[in-house]
C-alpha positions as CSV (number, residue, x, y, z in Angstrom):
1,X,116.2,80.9,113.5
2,X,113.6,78.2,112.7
3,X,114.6,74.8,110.7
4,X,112.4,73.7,107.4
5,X,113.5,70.5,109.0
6,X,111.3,70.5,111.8
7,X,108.2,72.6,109.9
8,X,108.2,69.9,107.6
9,X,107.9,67.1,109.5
10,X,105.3,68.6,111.8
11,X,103.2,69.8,108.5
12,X,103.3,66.0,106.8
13,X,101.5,65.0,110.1
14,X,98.8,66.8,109.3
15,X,98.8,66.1,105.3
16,X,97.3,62.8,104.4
17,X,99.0,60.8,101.7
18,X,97.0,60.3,98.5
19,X,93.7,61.7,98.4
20,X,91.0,62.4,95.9
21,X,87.8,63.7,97.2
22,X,85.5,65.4,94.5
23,X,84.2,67.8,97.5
24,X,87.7,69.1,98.2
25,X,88.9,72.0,96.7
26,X,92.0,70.6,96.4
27,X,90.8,68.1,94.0
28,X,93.8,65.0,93.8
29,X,96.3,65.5,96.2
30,X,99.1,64.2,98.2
31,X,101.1,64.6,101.2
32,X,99.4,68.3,100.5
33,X,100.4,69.1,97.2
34,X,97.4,69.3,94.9
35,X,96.7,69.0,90.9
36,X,95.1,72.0,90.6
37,X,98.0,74.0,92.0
38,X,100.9,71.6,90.8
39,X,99.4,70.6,87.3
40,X,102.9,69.0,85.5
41,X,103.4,66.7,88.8
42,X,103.0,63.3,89.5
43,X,100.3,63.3,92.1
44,X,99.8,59.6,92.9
45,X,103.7,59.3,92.7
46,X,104.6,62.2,94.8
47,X,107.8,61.1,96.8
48,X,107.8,62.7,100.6
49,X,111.2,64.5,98.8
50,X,109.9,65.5,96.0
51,X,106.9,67.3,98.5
52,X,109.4,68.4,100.4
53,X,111.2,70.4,98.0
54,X,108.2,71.8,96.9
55,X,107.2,73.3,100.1
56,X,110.6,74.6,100.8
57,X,110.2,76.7,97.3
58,X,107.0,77.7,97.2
59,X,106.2,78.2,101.1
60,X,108.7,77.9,103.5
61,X,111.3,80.3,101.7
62,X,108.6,82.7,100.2
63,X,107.0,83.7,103.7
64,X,111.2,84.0,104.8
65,X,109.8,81.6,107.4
66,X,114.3,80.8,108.4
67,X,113.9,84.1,109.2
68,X,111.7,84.3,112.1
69,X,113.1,83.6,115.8
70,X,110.4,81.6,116.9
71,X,110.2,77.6,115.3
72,X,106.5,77.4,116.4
73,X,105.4,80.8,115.1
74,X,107.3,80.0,111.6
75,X,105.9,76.8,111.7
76,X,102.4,77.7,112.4
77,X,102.9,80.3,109.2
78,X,103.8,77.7,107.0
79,X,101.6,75.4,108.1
80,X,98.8,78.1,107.3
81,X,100.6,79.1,104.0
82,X,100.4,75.6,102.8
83,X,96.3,75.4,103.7
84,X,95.1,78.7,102.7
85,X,98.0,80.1,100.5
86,X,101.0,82.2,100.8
87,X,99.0,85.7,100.6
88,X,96.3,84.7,103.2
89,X,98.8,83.3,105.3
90,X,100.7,86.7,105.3
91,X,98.1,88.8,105.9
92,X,96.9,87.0,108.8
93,X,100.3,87.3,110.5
94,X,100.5,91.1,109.6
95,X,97.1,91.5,111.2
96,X,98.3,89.3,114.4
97,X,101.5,91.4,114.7
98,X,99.9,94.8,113.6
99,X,102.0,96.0,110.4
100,X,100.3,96.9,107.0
101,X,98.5,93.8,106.0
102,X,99.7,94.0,102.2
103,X,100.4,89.9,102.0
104,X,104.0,91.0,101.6
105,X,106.2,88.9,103.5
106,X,109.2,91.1,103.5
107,X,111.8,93.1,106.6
108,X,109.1,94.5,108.1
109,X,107.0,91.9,109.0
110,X,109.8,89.5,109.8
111,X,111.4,92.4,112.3
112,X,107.5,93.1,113.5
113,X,107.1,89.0,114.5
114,X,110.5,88.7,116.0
115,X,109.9,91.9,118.2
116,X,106.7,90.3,118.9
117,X,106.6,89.6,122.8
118,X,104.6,87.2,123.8
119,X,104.9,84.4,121.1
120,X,102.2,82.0,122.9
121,X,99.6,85.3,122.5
122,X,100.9,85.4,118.9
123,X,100.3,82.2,118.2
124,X,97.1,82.4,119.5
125,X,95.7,85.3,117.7
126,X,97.1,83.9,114.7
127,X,95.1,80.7,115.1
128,X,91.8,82.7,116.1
129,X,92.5,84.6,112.8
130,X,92.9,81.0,111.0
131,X,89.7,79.9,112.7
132,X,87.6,83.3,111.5
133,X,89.2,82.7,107.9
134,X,88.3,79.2,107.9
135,X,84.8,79.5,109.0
136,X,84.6,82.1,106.4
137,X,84.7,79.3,104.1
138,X,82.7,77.2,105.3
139,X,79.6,79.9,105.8
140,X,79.8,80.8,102.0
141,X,80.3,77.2,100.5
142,X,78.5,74.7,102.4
143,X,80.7,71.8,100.6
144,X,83.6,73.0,102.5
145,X,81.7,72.7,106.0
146,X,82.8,69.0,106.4
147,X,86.5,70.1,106.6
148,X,86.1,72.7,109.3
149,X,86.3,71.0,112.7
150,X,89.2,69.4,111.2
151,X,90.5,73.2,110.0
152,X,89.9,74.6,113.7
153,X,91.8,71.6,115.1
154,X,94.2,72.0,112.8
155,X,94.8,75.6,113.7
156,X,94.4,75.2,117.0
157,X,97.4,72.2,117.4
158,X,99.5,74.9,116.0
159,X,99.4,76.8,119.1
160,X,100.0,74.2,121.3
């Protein structure tokens, strides 16, 4: 079963401390967690716990991410979950493993990744679906376009 322990550790790589760029989305953030999602938290004092926790709540256990096999296919899901949001993140992985994509992380879609048998050609579809959402974004907001080589290299480390 995967470990939150490792996810985490691999996911603050790739979130920046404090950051406050009007173009983002996001708006304020840190280590990830942003004011617009998180309203009642201390952004600039965000402790790497306190981050920690969240994503364990809101991410990690929500997508049942201890319950896949696989660390770098539960990783790569909650790596996802944390850039685009739970739902998306779902749905893409029900559309990489072919079951109903209802953004319902629930037995079935656990059972259909863990039955999955190749998880290198999982994790690989799952990242060309990441890239395709991604460029999505970019195509129909043209602020967004600065963030997507970073977005495809993002997605694509996750595969690796």
């Amino acid at each position: 079963m995967a470990k939150f322990e490792l996810a985490i550790d691999r996911l603050l790589g790739h979130e920046a401390g404090y950051v406050n760029d009007q173009t983002d989305r996001g708006g304020e953030t840190n280590m990830g967690i942003s004011a617009r999602s998180y309203p009642d938290e201390d952004i600039k004092g965000m402790t790497r716990k306190r981050a920690s926790g969240i994503y364990r709540r809101d991410y990690w256990d929500k997508m049942l991410c201890s319950r896949i096999n696989c660390q770098r296919v539960a990783g790569a899901l909650f790596d996802f979950g944390v850039n685009a949001g739970t739902p998306h993140a779902v749905r893409l992985m029900q559309a990489s493993v072919g079951t109903t994509t209802d953004s319902i992380m629930g037995p079935v879609t656990v059972g259909a990744i863990n039955e999955f048998d190749d998880d290198l050609l999982l994790l690989t579809d799952f990242s060309l679906q990441r890239c395709k959402y991604y460029a999505l974004i970019a195509s129909r907001r043209s602020s967004q376009k600065k963030f997507l080589a970073g977005w495809i290299i993002r997605a694509v480390s996750m595969a690796e």
